[in-house]
C-alpha positions as CSV (number, residue, x, y, z in Angstrom):
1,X,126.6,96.0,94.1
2,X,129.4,98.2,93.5
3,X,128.1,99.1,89.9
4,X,124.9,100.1,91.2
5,X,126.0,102.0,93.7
6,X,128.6,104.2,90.9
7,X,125.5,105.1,89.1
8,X,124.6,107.5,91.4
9,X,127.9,109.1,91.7
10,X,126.8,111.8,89.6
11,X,123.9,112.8,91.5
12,X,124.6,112.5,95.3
13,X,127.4,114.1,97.1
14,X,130.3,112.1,97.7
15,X,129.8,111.3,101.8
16,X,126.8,109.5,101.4
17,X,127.4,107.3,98.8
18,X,130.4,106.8,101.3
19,X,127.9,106.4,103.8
20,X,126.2,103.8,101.7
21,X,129.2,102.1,101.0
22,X,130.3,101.6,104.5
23,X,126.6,100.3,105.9
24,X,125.3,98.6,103.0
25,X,124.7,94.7,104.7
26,X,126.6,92.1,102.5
27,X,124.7,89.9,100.2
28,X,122.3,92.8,99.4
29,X,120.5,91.9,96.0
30,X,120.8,94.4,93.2
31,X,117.1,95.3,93.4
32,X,116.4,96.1,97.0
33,X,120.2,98.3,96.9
34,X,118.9,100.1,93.9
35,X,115.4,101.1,96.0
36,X,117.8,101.9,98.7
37,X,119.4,104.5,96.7
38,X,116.3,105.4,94.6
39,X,114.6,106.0,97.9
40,X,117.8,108.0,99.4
41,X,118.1,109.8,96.2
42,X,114.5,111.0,96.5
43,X,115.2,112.1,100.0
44,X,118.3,114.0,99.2
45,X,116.4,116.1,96.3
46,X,113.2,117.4,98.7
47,X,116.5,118.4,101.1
48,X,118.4,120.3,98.8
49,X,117.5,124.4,98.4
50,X,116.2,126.1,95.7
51,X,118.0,128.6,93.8
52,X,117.4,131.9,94.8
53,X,116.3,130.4,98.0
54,X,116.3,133.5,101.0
55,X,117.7,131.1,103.2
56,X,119.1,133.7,106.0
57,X,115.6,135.3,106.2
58,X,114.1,131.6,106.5
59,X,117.0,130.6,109.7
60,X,116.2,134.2,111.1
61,X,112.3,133.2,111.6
62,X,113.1,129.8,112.5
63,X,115.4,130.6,115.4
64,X,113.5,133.7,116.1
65,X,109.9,132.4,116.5
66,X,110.7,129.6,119.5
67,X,112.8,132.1,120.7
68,X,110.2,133.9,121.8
69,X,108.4,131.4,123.7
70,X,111.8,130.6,125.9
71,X,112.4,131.2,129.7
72,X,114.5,133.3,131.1
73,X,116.4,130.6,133.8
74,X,119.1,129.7,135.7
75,X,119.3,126.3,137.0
76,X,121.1,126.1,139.9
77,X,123.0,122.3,141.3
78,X,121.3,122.0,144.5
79,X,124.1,121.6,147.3
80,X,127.1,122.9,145.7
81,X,128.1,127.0,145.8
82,X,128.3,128.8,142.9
83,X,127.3,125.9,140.3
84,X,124.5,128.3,138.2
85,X,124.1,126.7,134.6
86,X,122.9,129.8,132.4
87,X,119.7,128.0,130.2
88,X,116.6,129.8,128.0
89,X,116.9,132.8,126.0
90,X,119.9,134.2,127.5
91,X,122.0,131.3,126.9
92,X,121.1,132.0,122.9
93,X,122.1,135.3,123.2
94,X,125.3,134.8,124.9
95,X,126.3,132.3,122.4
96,X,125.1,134.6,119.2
97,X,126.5,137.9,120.4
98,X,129.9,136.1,120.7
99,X,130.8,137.5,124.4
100,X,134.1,136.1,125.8
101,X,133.1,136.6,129.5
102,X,130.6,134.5,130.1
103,X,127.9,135.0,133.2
104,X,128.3,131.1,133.9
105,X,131.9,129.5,132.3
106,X,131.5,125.3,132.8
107,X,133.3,122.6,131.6
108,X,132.1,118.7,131.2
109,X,135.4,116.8,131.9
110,X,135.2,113.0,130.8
111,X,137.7,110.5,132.1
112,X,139.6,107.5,131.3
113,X,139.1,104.3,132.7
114,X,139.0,103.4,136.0
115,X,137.7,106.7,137.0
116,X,135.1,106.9,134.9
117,X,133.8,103.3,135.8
118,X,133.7,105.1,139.5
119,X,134.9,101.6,140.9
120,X,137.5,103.6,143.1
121,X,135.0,106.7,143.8
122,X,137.8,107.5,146.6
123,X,140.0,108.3,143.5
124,X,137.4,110.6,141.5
125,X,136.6,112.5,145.1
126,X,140.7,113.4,145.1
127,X,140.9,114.1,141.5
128,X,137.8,116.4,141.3
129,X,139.4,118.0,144.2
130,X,143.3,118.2,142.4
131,X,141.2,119.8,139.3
132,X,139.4,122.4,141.4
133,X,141.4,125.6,142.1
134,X,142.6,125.8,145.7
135,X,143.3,129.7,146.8
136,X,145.2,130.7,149.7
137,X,141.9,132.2,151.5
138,X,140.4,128.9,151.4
139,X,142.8,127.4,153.7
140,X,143.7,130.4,155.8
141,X,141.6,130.8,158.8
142,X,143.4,134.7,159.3
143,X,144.8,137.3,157.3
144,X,146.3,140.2,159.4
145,X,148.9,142.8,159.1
146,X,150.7,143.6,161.9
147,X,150.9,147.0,161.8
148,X,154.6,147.7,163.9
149,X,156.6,146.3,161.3
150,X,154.2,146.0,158.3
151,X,154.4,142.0,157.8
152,X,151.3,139.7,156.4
153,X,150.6,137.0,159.1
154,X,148.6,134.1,157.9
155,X,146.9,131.4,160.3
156,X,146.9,128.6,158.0
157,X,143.9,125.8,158.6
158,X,145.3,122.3,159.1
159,X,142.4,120.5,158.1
160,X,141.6,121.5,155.0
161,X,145.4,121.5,154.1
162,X,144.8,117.6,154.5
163,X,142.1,116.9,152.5
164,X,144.0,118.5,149.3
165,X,147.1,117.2,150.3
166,X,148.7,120.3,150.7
167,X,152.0,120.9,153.1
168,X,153.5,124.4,154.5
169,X,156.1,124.0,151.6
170,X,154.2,123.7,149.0
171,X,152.0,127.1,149.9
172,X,155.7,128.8,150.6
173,X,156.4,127.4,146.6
174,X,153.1,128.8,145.4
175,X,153.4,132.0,147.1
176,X,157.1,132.8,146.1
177,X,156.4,132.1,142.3
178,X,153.4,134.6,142.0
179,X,154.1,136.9,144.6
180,X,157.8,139.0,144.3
181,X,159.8,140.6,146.4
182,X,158.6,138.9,150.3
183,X,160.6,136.8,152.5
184,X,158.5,134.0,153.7
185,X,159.1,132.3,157.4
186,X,157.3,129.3,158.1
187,X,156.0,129.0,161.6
188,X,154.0,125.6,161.4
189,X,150.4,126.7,162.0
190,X,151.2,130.3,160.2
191,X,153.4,131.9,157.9
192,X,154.5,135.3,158.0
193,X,154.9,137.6,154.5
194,X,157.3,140.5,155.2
195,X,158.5,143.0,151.9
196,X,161.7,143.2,151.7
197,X,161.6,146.6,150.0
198,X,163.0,149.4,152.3
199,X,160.3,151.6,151.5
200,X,157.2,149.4,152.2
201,X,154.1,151.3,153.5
202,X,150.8,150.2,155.4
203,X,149.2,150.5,152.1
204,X,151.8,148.4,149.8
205,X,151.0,146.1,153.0
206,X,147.5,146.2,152.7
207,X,147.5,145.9,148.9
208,X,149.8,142.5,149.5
209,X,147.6,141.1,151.8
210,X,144.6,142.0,149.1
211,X,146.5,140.0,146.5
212,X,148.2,137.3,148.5
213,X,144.2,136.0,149.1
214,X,144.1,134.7,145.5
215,X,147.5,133.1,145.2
216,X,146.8,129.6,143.7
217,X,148.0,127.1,145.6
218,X,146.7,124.2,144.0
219,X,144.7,123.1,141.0
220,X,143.9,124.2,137.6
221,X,143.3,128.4,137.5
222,X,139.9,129.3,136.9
223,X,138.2,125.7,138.0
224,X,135.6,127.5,140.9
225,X,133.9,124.1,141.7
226,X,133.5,120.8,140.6
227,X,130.7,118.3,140.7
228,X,131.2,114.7,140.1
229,X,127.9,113.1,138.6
230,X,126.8,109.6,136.9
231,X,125.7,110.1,133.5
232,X,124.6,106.6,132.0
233,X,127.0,104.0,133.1
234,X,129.8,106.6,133.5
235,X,130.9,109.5,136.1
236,X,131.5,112.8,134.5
237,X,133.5,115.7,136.6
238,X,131.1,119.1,136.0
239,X,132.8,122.3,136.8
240,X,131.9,125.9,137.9
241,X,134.2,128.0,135.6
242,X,136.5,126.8,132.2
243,X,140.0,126.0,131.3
244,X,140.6,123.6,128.5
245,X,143.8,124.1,127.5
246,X,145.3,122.9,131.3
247,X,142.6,120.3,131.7
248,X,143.3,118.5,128.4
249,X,146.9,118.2,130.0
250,X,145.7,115.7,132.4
251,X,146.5,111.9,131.5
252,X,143.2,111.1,133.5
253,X,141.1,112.9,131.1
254,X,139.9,112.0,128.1
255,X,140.6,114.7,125.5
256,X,138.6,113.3,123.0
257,X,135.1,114.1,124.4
258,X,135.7,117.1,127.0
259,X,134.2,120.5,126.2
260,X,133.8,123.8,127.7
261,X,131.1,126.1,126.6
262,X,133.3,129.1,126.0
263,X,133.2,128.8,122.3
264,X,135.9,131.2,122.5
265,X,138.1,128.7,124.5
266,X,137.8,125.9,122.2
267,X,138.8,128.4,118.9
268,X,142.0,128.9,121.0
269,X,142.9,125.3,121.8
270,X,141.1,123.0,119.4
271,X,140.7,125.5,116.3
272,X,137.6,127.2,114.1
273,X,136.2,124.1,113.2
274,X,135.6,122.9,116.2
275,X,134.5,126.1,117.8
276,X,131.9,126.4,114.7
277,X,130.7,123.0,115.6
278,X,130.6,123.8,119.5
279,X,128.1,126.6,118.5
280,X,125.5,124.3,116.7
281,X,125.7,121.7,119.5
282,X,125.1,124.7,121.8
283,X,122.6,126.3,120.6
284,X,120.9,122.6,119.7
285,X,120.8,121.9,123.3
286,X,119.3,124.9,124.6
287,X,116.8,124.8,122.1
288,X,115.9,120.7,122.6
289,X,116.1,121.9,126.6
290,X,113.4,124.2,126.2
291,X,110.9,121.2,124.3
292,X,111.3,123.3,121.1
293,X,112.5,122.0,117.5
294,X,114.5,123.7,114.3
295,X,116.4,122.6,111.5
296,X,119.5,121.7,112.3
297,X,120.6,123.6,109.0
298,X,119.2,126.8,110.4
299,X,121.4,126.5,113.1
300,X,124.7,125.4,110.8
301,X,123.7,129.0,108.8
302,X,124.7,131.1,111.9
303,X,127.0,129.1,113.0
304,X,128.7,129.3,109.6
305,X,128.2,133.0,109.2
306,X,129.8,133.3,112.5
307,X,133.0,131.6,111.8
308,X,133.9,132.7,108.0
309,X,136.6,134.6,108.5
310,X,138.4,132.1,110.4
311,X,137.3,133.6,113.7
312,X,134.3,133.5,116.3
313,X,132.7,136.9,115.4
314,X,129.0,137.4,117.3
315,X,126.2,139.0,115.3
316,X,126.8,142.5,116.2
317,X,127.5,145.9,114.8
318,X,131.1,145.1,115.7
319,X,131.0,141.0,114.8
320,X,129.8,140.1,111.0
321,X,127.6,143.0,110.6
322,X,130.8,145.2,110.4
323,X,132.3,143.3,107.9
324,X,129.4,143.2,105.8
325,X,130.7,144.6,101.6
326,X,127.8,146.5,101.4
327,X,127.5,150.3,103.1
328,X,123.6,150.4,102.8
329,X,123.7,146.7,104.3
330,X,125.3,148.0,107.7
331,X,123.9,151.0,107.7
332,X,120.6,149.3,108.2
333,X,121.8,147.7,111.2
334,X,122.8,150.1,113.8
335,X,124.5,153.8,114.0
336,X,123.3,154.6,110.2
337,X,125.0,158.2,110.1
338,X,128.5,156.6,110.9
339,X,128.8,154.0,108.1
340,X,127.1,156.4,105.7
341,X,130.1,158.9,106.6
342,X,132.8,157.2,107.0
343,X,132.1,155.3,103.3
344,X,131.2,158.5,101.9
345,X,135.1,160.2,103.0
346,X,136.8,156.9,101.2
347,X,134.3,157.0,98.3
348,X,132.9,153.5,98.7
349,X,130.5,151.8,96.2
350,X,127.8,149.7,97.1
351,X,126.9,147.2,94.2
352,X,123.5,146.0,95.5
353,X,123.9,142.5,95.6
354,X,122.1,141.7,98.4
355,X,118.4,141.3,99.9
356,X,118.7,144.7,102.1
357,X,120.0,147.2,100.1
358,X,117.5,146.6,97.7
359,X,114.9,147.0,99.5
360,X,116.0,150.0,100.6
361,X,116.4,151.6,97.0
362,X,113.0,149.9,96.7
363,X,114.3,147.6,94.0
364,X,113.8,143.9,92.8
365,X,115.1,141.8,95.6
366,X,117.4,139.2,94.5
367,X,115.7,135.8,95.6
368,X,113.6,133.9,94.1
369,X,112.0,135.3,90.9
370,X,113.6,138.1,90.8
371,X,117.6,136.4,90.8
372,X,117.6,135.4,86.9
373,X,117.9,138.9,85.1
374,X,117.4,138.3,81.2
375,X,119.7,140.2,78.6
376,X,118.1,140.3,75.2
377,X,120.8,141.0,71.9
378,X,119.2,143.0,69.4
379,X,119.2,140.9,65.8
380,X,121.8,143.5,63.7
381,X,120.8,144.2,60.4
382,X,122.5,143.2,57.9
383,X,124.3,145.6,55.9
384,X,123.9,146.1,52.4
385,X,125.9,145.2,49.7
């Protein structure tokens, strides 16, 4: 088995006769393994490109052509405030264009066993609600400032206070760390802010009051909303708004399988290999969503063009296209005048290696037929005695 196998070292890549290796069934007889591989072998050769193959014009009409026949919606959780999932056409472009401020940040947050069972669904209501971001106008009923002598007075709202398991102290801790410079006094239904600069005025008051609203009191930063939901046999925790790095930090979660879809997020935290994969699975879905199909390796083409120089970089006149060799290249793109000056000042020499620039000079492009150039030596003569 092994021998037969080693044969076709030479001609398949080293993974799947890994692959083969792995989930080959014992007691496989010689003959049927060798039309396995004979069989995959055959496969892997109508797979593999030709040379001179214009694959990037090929991925550019495949992802371009069912692109135009996408929607332009937002699907929006029924029953729970701002959950909006951003689908369609501009979901594509968000994710090609590279932007770091996304219209709809969300995060699928897995969990360990017994949460995700959802046995105790008692426990996954309070951790959904320890993960979502508690500010201080969600449980103040009142925010005033009482003019007189320019202190904050806050009507704090029991209740809710409760349900997050949240005591005066703990708001007078939150407050103090990420507001400076205010003595707090706690007066059990209320607390009152007062500066203890001598030179506070009505509109260092009001600005306080403006920024007191959004102290954090509890949960992770950034987490707007959550939604628990039953996928398969498991619950999953979806949330309005993204922060990886602080939710991987939970022991309930399981770090293995969470994901955001800021692509930018994951580059940060888990590195440009994962961030190059979290653009293929991206882009797969929103394609699949839409009832359309593409090559996955049309996909894996931008995604890979995207991430080459060891950072997320959309396809813009400032992503890749600016760090394209070639002047004619980004000239073609956008703003032709500027490249054309700014490599004429420096001197810069384009080599015409590529598909564009070619064209442009109306010369051979170099795909296909036209890659091989032929050199021909002239015979010498030989020179006479």
């Amino acid at each position: 088995m092994a021998d037969t196998i080693s044969e076709y070292e030479s001609k398949l890549p080293l993974h799947i006769i890994k692959e083969v290796r792995d989930n080959a069934p014992k007691g496989l007889s010689d003959a049927k393994l060798r039309k396995v591989m004979e069989t995959i072998y055959e496969e892997y050769k109508g797979a593999r490109v030709h040379p001179g193959e214009a694959v990037g014009l090929i991925a550019a009409e495949s992802i371009g052509e069912p692109g135009t026949q996408m929607t332009l919606n937002t699907f929006h959780f029924a029953g729970v405030a701002e959950m909006n999932v951003t689908l369609g056409l501009p979901r594509i472009i968000e994710i090609l264009d590279g932007r770091k401020d996304l219209e709809n940040p969300m995060m699928e947050i897995y969990l360990k066993k017994p949460y995700a069972t959802g046995k105790k669904i008692e426990e996954l209501r309070h951790l959904a609600l320890q993960i979502k971001e508690t500010r201080l106008k969600d449980i103040s009923t009142e925010l005033t400032i009482n003019i007189a002598d320019l202190t904050i007075e806050l009507k704090l709202n029991k209740e809710k206070m409760r349900e997050i398991d949240v005591t005066n102290s703990k708001v007078i801790d939150a407050i103090s760390k990420q507001l400076k410079g205010y003595t707090i006094r706690d007066n059990k239904d209320s607390l009152t802010l007062k500066s203890r600069s001598k030179e506070d005025t009505f509109n260092e008051a009001y600005k306080a009051k403006e920024k007191v609203k959004d102290v954090t009191i509890k949960g992770i930063k950034g987490i707007r909303q959550v939604l628990p939901v039953k996928r398969d046999e498991e619950f999953v925790i979806i949330t309005s708004g993204s922060n990886l790095a602080d939710v991987l930090q939970l022991e309930e979660v399981d770090a293995y399988r969470t994901t955001t879809n800021n692509i930018f997020e994951i580059e940060q935290v888990l590195g440009i290999e994962a961030a190059r994969q979290t653009i293929v699975n991206e882009i797969t879905k929103v394609i699949e969503d839409q009832g359309l199909n593409v090559d996955v390796r049309h996909i894996m083409l931008v995604a890979d063009t995207m991430c080459v120089s060891g950072t997320v970089k959309g396809i813009t006149r400032y992503g890749v296209v600016s760090e394209k060799s070639s002047v004619l290249a980004r000239a073609s793109f956008e703003t032709p005048i500027k490249h054309i000056i700014n490599a004429a000042l420096v001197g810069e020499v384009d080599n015409l290696d590529s598909v564009v620039e070619n064209v442009m000079v109306n010369q051979p492009v170099p795909i296909g037929t036209g890659l091989p150039s032929l050199a021909v030596k002239a015979p010498q003569k030989s020179k006479e005695k």
